[in-house]
ROFI-626122 format. One record per atom (N, C-alpha, C): residue in three letters; x, y, z. Coordinates in steps of 0.02 Angstrom, whole numbers, plus 50000, padded with zeros to 5 digits. Layout:
! residues N
alaXYZ;...
***
This chain:
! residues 378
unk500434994050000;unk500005000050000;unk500445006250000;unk500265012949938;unk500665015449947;unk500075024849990;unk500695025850027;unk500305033450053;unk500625037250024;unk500245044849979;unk500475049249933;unk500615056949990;unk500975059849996;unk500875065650059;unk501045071849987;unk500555077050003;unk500805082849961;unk500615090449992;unk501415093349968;unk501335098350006;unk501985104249949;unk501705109249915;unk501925113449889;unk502875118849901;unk503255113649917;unk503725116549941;unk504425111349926;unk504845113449919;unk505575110149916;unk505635103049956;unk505485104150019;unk505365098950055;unk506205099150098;unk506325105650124;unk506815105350152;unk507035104350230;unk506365108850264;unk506205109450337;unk505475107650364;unk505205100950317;unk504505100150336;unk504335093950399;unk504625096850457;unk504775091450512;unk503925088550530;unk503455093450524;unk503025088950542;unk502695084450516;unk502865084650427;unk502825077950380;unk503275072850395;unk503775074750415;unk504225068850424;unk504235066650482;unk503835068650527;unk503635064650606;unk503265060850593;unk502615063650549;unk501955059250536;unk502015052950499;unk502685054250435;unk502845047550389;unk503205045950439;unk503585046450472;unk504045040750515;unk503625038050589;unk503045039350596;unk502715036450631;unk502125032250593;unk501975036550548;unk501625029150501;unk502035022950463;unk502695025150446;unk503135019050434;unk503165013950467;unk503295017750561;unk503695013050616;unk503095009050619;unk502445012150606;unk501945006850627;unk501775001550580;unk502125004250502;unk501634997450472;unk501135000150447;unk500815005450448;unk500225007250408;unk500165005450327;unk500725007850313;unk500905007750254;unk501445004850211;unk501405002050158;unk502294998550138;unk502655005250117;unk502345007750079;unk502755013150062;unk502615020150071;unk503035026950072;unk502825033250074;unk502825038250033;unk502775041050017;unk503185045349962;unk502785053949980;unk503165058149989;unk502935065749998;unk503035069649914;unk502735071149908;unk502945075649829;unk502935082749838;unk503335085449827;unk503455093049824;unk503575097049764;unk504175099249781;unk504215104749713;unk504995104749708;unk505275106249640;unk505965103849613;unk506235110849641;unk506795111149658;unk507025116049674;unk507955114149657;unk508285121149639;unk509075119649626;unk509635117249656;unk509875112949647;unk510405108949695;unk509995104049736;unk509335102649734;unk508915098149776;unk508875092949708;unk509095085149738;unk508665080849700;unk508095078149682;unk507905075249631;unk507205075749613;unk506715069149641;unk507515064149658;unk507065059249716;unk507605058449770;unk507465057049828;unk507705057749898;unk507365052349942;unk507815047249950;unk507665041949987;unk507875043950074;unk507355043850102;unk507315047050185;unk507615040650235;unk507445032450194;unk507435028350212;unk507135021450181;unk507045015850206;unk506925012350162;unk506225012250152;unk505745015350182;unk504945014850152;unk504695022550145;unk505365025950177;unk505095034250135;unk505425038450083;unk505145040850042;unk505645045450001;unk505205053249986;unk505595057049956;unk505495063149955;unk505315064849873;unk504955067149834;unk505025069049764;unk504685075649736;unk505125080949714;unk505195083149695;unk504975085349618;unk504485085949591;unk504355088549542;unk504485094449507;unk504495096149444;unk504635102749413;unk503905107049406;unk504245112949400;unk503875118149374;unk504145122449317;unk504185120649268;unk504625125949208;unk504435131649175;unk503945133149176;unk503275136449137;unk503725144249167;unk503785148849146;unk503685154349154;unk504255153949225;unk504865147849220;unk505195148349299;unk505495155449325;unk505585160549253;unk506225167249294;unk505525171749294;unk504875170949276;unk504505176249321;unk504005175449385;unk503805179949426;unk503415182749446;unk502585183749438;unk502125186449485;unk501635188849471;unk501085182349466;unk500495187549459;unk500005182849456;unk499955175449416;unk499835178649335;unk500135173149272;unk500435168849296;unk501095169049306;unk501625165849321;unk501615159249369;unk501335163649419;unk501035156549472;unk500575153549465;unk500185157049415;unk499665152749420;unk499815145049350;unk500345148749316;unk500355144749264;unk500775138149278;unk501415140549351;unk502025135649362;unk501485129449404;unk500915132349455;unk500405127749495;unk500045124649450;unk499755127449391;unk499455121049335;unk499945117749334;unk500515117949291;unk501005113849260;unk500955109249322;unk501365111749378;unk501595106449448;unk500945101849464;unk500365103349464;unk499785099649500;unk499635094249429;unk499665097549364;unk499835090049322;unk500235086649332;unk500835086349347;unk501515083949334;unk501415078649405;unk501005082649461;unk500695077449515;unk500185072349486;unk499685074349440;unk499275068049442;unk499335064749382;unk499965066249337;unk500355061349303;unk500815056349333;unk500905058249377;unk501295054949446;unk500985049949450;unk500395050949485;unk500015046549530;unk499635040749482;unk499525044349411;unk499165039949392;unk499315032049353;unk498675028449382;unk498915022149374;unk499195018449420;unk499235021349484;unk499495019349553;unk499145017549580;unk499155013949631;unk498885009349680;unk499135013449755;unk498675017549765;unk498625022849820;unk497855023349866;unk498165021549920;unk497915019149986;unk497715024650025;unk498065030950034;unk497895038250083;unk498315041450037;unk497975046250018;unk498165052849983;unk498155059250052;unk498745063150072;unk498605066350136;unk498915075650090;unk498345080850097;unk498515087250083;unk498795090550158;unk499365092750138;unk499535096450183;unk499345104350195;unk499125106950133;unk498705112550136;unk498405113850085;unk497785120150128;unk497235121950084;unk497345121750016;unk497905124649999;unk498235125949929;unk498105119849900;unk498245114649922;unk498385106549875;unk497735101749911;unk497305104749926;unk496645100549958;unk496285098049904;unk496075101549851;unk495825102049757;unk496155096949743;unk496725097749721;unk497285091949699;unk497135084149715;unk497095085449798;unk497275077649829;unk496475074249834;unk495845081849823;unk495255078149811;unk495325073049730;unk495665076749668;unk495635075249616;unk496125069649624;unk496565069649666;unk496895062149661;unk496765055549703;unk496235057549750;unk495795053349787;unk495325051349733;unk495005054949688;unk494485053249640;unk494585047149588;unk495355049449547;unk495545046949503;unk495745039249547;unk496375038749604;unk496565033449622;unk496085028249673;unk495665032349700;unk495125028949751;unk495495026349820;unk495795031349827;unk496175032949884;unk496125037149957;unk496025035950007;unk495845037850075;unk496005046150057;unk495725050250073;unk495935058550084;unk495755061950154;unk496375063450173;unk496595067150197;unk496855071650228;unk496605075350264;unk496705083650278;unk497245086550332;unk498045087350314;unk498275088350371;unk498305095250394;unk498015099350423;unk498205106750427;unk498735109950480;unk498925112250468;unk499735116150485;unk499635120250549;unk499105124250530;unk498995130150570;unk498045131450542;unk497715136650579;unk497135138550552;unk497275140350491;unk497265139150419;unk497385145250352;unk497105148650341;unk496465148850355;unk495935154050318;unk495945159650386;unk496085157050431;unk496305165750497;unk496945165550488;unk497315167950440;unk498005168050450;unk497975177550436;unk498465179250450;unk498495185650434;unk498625189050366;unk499025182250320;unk498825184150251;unk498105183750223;unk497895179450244;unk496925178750220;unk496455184950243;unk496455187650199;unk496115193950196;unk495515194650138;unk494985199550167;unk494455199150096;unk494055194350042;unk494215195649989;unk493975189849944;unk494435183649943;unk494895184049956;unk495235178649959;unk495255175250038;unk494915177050069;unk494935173850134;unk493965168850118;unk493665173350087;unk492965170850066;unk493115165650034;unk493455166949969;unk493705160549923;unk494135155049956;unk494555156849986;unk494645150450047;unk494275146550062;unk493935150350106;unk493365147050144;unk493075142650092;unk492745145350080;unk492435142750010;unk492565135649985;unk493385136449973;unk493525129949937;unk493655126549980;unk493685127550037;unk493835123450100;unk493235118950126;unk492645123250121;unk492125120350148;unk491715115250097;unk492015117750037;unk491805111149988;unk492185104949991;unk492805105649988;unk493375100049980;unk493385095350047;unk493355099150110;unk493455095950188;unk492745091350180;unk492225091550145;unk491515086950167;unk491965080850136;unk492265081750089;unk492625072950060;unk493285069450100;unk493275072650140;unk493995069650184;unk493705066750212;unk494135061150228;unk493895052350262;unk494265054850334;unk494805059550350;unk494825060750399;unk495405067150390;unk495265072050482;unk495565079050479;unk495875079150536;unk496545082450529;unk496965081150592;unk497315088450596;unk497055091550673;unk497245097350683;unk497845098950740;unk498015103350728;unk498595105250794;unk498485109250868;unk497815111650858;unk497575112250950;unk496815109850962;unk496725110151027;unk496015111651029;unk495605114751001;unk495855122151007;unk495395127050985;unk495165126350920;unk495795124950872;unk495505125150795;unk495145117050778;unk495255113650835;unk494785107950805;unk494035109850828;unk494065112850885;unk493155117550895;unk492915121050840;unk493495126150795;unk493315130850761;unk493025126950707;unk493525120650678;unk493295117050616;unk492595113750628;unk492455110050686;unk491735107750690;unk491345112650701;unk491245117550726;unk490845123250715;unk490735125550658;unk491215129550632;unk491205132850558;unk491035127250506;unk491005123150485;unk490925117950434;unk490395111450469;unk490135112650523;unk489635106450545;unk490095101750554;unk490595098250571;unk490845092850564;unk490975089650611;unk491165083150618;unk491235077650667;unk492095081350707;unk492255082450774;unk492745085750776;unk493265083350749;unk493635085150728;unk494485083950704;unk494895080950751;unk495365076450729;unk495785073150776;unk496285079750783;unk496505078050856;unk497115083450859;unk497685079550892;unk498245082450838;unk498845078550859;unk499415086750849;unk499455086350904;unk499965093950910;unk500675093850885;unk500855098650866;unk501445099150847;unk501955097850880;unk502125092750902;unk502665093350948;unk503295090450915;unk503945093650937;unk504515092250900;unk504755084250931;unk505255079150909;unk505325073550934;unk506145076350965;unk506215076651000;unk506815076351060;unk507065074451079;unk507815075851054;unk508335072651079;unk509105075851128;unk508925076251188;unk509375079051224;unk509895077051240;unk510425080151237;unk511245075251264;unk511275078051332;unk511145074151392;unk511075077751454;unk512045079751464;unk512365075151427;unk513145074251450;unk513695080151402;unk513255083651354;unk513565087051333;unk513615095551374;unk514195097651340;unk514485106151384;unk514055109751356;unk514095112951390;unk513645121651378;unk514125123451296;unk513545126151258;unk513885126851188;unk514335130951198;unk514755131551173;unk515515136451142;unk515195142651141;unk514775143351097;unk514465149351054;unk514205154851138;unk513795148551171;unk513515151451224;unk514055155751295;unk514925150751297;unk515265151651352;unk515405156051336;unk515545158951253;unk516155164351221;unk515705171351237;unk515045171651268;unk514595176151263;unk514845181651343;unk515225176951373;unk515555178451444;unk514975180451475;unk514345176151488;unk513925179551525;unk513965179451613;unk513585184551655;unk513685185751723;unk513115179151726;unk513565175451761;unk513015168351784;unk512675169651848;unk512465175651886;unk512335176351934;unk511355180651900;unk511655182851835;unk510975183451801;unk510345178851770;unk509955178451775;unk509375174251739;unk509435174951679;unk509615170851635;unk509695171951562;unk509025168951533;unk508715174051488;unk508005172051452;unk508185171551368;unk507825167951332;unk508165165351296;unk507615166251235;unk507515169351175;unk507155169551122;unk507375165251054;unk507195157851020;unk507335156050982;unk507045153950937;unk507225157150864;unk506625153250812;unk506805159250744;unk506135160850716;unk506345165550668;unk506315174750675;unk506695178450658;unk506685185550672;unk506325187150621;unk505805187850636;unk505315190950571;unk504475194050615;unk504255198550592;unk503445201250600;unk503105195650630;unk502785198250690;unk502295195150731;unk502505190650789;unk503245190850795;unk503505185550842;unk503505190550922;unk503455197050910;unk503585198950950;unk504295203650980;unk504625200850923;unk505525203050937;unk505595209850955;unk505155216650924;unk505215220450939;unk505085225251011;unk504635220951035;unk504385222851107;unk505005221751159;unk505205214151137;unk505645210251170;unk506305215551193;unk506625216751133;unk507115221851122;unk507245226051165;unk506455229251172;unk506435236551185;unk506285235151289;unk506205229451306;unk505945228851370;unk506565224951409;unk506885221751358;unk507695221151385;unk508235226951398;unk508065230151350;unk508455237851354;unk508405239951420;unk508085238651440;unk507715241951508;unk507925240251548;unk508235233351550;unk508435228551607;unk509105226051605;unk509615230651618;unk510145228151625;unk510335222751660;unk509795222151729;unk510285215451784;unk509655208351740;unk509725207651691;unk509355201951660;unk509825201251592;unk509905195051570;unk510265194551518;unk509675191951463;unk510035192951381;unk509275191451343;unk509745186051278;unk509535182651269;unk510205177251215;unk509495178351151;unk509735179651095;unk509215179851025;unk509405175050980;unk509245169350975;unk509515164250922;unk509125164750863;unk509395163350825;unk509055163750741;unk509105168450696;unk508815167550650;unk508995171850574;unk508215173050559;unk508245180250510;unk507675182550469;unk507705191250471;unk507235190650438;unk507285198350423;unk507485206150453;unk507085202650538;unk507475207250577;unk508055206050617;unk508495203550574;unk509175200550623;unk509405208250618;unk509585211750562;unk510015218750586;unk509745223150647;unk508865223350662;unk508645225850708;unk509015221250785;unk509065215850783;unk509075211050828;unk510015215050841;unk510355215150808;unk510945215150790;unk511205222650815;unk510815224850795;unk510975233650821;unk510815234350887;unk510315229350924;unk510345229050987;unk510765228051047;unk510985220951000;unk511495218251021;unk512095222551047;unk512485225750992;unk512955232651001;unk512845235951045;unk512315239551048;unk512035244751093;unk511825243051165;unk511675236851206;unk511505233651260;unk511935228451288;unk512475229451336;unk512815224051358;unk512505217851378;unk511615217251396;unk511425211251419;unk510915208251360;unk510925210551305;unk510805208351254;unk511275204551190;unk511155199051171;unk511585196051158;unk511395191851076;unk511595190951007;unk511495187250952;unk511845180250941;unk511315176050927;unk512005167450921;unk511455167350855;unk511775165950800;unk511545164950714;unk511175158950729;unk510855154650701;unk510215150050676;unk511025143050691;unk510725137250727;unk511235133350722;unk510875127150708;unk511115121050672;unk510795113650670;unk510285112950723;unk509705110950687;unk509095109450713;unk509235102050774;unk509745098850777;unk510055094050810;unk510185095850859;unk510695102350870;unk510945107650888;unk510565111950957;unk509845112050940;unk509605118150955;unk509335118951024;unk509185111851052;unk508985109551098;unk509835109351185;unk510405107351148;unk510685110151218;unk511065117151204;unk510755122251169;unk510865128351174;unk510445129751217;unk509705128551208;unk509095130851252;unk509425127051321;unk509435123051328;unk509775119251400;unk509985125751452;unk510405130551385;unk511085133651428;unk510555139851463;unk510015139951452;unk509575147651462;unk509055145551544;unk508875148051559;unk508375148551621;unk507565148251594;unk507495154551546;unk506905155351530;unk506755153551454;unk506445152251437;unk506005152051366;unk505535157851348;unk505505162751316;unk505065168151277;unk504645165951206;unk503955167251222;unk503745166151141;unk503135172051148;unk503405175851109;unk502845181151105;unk502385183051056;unk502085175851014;unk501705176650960;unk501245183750973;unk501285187550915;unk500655192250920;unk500075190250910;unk499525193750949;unk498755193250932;unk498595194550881;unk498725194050817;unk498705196950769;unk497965195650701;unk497975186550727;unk497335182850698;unk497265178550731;unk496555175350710;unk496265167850765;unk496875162950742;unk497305161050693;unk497585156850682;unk498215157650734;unk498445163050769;unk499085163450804;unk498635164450882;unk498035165350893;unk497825165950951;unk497635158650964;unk497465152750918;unk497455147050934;unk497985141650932;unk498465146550906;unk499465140550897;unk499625140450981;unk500005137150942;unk500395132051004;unk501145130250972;unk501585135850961;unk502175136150900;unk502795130650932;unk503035126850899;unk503585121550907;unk504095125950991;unk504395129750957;unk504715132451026;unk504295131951108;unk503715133851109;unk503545132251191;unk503705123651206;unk503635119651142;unk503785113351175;unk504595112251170;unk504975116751130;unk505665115251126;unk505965118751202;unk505715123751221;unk505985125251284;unk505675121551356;unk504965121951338;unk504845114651384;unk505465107351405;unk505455105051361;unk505715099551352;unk506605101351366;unk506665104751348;unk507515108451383;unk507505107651471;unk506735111051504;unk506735112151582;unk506715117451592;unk506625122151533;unk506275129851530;unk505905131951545;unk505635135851605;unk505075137651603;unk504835143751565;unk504085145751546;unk504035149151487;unk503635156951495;unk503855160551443;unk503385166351435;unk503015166051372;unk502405167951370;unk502005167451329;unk501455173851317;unk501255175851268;unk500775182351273;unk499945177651292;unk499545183151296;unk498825178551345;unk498575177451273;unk498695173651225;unk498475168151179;unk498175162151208;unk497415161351167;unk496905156851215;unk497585149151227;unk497725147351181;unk498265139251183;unk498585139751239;unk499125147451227;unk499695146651261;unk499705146151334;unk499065151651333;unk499025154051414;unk498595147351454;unk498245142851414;unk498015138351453;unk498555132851468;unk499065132651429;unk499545125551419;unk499915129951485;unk500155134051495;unk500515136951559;unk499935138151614;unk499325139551615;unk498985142251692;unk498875131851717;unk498635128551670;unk498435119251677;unk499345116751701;unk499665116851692;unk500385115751702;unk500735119951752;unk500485125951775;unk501065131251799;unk502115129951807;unk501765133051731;unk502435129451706;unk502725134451679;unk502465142451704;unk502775148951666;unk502365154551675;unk502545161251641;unk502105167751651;unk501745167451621;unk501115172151615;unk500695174351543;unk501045183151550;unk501225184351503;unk501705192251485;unk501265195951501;unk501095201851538;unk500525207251532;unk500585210851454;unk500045216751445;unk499975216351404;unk500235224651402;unk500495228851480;unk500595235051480;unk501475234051485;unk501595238751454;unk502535237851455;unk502865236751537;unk502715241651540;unk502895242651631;unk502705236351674;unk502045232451653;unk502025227451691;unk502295222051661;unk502595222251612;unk502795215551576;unk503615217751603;unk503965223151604;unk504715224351656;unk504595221951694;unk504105222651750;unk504045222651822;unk504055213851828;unk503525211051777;unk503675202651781;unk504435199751763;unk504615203151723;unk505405199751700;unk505675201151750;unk505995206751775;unk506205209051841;unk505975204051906;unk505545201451919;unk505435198551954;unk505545192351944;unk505765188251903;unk505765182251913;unk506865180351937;unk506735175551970;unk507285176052020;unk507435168751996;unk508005165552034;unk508025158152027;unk507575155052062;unk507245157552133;unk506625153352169;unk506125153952135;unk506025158252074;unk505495159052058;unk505385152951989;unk505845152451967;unk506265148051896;unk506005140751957;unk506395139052016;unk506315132652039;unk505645130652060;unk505305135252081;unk504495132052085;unk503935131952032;unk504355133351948;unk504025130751898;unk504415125451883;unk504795122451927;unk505045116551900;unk504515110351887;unk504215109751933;unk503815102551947;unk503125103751886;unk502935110951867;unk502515111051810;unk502765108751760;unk503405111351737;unk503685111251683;unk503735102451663;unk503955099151743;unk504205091651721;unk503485089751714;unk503045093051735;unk502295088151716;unk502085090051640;unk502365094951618;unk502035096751560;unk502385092951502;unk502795091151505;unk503465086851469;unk503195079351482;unk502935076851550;unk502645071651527;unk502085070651499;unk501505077151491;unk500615075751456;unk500945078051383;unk501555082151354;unk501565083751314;unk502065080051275;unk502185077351226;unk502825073551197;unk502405071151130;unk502945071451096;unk502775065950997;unk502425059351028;unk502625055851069;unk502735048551082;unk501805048351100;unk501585052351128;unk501025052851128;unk500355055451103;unk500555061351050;unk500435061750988;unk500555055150932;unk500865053750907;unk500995048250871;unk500475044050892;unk500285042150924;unk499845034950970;unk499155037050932;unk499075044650945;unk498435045150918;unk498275045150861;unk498845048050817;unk498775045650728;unk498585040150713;unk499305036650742;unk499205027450733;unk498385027350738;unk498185026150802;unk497615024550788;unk497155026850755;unk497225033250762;unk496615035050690;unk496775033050627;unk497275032750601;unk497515026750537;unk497005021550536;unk497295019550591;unk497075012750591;unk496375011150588;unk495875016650630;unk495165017350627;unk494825017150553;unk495325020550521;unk495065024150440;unk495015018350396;unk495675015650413;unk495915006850369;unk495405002250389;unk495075003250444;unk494704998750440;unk493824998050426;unk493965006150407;unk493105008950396;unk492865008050334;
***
């Protein structure tokens, strides 16, 4: 039996496809896997992950050195043929869309192959902050037509599996959260990167890691560390606002930059920090109902966390007390950083270790499996 996974992208950093195929592998669901993406330069066009998964890569040639509307729309015809020239004539068991974008597709390749569909969603799409106007209608739209044919829908919190059975009438959605799979070296040193930083170890070091870009929050962050010299602030990662991040850096002795390091990597850097920061903005229902990879990557370090009062976040920390919820006035969001001490770090210890045990892949995974397995046998 083969399972088809499709999802519009290179296929370079798509960890939560490759949790889901390596937990449907380990189980046996399937003999074989295959994810199809999109051809990209210096990437090969097939990529063996292992012996029952591989990666493939399709072209898009049509119009490749432009831009613009045309353009995409003409390289997504070409690519979504070039998919169900793929498929056809195959003997395909679960066809799984990874997004709205390719939901059409994997209905038309559920049709043609008579193959299980579907629905894995990422995040809310249609509340995302790009979905705006007619195109948030037309979303919807094609969403609420395509989701009645999925044999099954698998979401990443609570909330948006409420939102989906509400908004669309539906049976609720399985939810299997994003959680990263973890691997800690308890025996390894405090990174290099981190000792060469010469920090005062007598300070609470809080720790922001992931991407520097709009809506994370970075800029508040910045500006409320500035403030706080006897607190140290470590900024890991790359993106758009690294020069903002960077000019900080210069200008604030307890502010500090370490560049984006191996995703292998990333976990006993966080080790080396006290606190965890994630300051998704309120910005749409889709970031007021996430639950973003980092709260479980600093979890799982022994971090306890800051979080803005996002319905997910703030309940996964008040059910756990396993961290702050950030106020929402500057002065009181100093006055909380300022206040947290090492006694204050040690009596979110015992949340944090409880939240690390209700929260983990190993227990996610269990619930796929079985819903697999429910579907295979319906």
């Amino acid at each position: 039996m083969l399972n088809i996974h499709i999802y519009p992208s290179p296929l370079t950093h798509e960890s939560r496809i490759l949790r889901i195929t390596d937990a449907l592998a380990e189980a046996g669901i399937f003999d074989s896997i295959e994810v199809l993406g999109v051809a990209a330069e210096g990437l090969p066009a097939r990529e063996e992950v292992d012996a029952k998964r591989s990666l493939v890569r399709l072209s898009r040639k049509l119009l490749s050195n432009r831009d613009g509307f045309v353009a995409k729309l003409s390289k997504n015809i070409e690519w979504s043929l070039r998919v169900l020239s793929y498929v056809k004539g195959r003997e395909v068991a679960a066809v799984n869309a990874h997004s709205l974008a390719v939901l059409p597709l994997c209905a038309v390749v559920s049709a043609i192959t008579g193959a299980k569909l579907i629905y894995d969603t990422h995040e809310l799409e249609t509340e995302t902050s790009g979905y705006k106007g007619f195109r948030q209608k037309f979303g919807k739209l094609i969403e609420r037509i395509f989701i009645r044919r999925c044999d099954m829908i698998f979401v990443v919190s609570d909330s948006i599996a409420d939102w989906y059975a509400l908004e669309y009438n539906l049976t609720r959605p399985t939810i299997v959260r994003n959680i990263p799979q973890f691997k800690v070296d308890d025996s390894a040193e405090r990174p290099v990167s981190i000792e060469r930083l010469n920090l005062d170890k007598n300070k609470v070091l809080f720790i922001y890691q992931g991407g520097f870009i709009a809506g994370r929050g970075i800029e508040r962050l910045l500006a409320v560390f500035a403030k706080l010299p006897e607190a140290n602030l470590v900024c890991m990662g790359s993106g758009p606002l690294k020069d903002l991040v960077a000019d900080a850096a210069s200008r604030y002795r307890n502010i500090y930059l370490i560049p984006s390091v191996k995703p292998s990597e990333v976990l006993n850097y966080t080790k080396a920090a006290d606190v965890g920061i994630c300051l998704t903005d309120n910005s749409c229902l889709s970031h007021y109902y996430s639950l973003p990879n980092k709260i479980f990557e600093y979890l799982h370090a022994g971090l306890p966390i800051i979080v803005n009062p996002l319905k997910e976040q703030r309940r996964l920390v008040e059910e756990n007390s396993c961290g702050w919820v950030a106020p929402k006035a500057e002065a009181e969001f100093i006055d909380l950083i300022a206040s947290i001490d090492r006694q204050a770090i040690e009596r979110c210890g015992r949340g944090v270790a409880q939240a690390n045990r209700s929260l983990s892949w190993e227990s996610e995974k269990k619930k796929l499996v079985e819903a697999y397995k429910a579907t295979s046998r319906a």
